[in-house]
C-alpha positions in Angstrom: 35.8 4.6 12.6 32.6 4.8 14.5 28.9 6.1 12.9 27.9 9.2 14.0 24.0 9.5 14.6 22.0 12.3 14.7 21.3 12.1 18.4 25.5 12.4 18.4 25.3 15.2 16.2 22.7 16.8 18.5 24.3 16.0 22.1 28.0 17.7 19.8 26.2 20.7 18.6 23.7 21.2 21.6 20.7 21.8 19.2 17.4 18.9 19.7 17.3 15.6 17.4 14.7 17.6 15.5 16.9 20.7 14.7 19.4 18.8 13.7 16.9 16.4 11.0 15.9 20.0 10.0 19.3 21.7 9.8 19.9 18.8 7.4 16.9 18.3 5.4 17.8 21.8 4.5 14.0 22.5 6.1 13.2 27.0 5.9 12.2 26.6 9.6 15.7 26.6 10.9 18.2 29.5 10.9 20.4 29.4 8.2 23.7 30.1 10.6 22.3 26.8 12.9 22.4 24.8 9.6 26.1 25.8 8.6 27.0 24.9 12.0 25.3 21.9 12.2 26.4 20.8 8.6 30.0 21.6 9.3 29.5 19.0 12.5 28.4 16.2 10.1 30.7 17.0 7.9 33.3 16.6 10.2 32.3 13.8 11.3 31.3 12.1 8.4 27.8 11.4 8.9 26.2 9.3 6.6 22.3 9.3 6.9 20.7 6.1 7.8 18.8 5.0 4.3 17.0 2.2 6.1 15.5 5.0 8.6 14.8 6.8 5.9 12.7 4.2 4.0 10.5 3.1 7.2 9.7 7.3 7.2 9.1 7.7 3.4 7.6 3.9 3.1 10.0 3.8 -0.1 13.4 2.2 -0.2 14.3 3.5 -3.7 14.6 -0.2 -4.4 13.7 -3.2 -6.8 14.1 -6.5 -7.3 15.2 -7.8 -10.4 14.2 -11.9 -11.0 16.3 -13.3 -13.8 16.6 -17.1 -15.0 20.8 -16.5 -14.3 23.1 -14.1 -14.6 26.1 -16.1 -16.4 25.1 -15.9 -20.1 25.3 -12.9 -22.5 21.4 -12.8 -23.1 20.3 -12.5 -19.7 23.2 -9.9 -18.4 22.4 -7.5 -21.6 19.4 -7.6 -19.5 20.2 -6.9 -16.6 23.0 -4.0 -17.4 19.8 -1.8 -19.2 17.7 -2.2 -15.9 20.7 -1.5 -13.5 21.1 1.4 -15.6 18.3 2.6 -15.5 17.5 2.3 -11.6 20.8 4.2 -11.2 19.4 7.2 -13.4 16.3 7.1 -11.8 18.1 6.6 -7.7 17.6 3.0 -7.9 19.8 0.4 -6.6 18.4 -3.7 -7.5 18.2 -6.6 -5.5 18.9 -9.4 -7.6 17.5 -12.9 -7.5 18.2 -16.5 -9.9 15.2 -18.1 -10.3 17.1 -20.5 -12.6 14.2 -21.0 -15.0 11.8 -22.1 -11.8 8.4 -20.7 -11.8 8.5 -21.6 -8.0 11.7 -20.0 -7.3 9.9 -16.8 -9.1 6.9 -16.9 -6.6 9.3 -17.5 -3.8 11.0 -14.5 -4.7 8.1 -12.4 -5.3 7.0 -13.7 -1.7 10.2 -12.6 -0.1 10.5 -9.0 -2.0 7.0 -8.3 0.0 8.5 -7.7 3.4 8.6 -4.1 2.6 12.1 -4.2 1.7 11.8 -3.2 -2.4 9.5 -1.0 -4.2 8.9 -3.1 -7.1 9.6 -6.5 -9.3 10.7 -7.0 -12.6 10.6 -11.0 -13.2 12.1 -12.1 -16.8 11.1 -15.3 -17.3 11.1 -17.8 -20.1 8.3 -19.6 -18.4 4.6 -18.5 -19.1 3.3 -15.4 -17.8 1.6 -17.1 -14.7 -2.2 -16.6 -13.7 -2.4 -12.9 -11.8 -3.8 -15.1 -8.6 -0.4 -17.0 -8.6 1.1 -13.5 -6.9 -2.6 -13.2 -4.7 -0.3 -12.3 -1.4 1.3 -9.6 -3.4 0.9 -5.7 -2.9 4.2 -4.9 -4.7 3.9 -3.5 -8.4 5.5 -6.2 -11.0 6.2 -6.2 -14.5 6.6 -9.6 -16.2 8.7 -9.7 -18.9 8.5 -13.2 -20.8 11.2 -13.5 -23.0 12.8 -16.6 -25.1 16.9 -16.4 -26.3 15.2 -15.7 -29.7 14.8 -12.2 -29.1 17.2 -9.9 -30.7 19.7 -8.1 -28.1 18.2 -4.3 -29.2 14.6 -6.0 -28.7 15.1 -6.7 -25.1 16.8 -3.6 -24.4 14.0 -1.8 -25.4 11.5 -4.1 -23.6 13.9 -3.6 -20.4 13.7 -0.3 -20.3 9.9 0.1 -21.4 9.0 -2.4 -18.8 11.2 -0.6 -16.0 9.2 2.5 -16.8 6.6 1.3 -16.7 7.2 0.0 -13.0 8.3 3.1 -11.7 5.6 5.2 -13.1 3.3 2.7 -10.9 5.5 3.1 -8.1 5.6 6.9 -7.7 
């Protein structure tokens, strides 16, 4: 099965590129009857719309990156279920990244989530919260969460999801 486009929608239905973004952005400057046609079209051909297109136009990609120590123990994916969670309520997806208890591997990941490719960071770390000038290169919002195993499961769940509000209220 091949990817329809718009431009294949548009050369299909015979309206412009534009009419056809319109007609399905549901936008009140194009005739209701040319939207039903050109929805039935996209329908039919099961047209997806491209979210990486989308992300370069809205300069948001409706994703975050998460930055765990690992994902194999009980403590750290109680973690990570309440921020996945929550990213899916909110239209979220994660990128997820080991740091394996490595401040470097933390900064590293930091570094490569600023290519415009996430929104945000959440970092939990059992290291110390590292000096704000650590991150200097960074223009991404990021909320550190240092934690210890200590913590109490319904503690961290709460700090996950405060801290993940947190975020997106400084993304949006």
């Amino acid at each position: 099965m091949s990817i329809i486009t718009l431009k294949d929608i548009s050369r299909v239905s015979g309206y412009s590129v534009s009419t056809v973004s319109k007609a399905l952005n549901d936008k009140f400057d194009v005739n209701s009857d040319t939207k039903i046609i050109i929805r039935e079209i996209a329908k039919k051909y099961n047209y997806v719309p491209n979210t990486y297109a989308i992300a370069l136009r809205k300069k948001r990609t409706k994703t975050i990156s998460v930055i765990i120590p690992q994902i194999n123990t009980s403590f750290y994916s109680c973690f990570l279920f309440h921020i996945e969670k929550m990213a899916s309520l909110s239209g979220y997806r994660i990128m997820l990244f080991q740091s394996f208890e490595n401040i470097g591997k933390e900064k590293e990941f930091i570094d490569t989530s600023n290519d415009g490719s996430v929104d945000g960071v959440v970092i939990v770390s059992n290291n110390k919260r590292p000096d704000p000038h650590h991150f200097v290169d960074n223009n991404l919002p990021i909320e550190y969460i240092e934690i210890n195993q200590a913590i109490p499961k319904e503690q961290l769940k709460k700090e996950s999801v405060a801290r993940f509000t947190t975020l997106l209220n400084r993304i949006l």
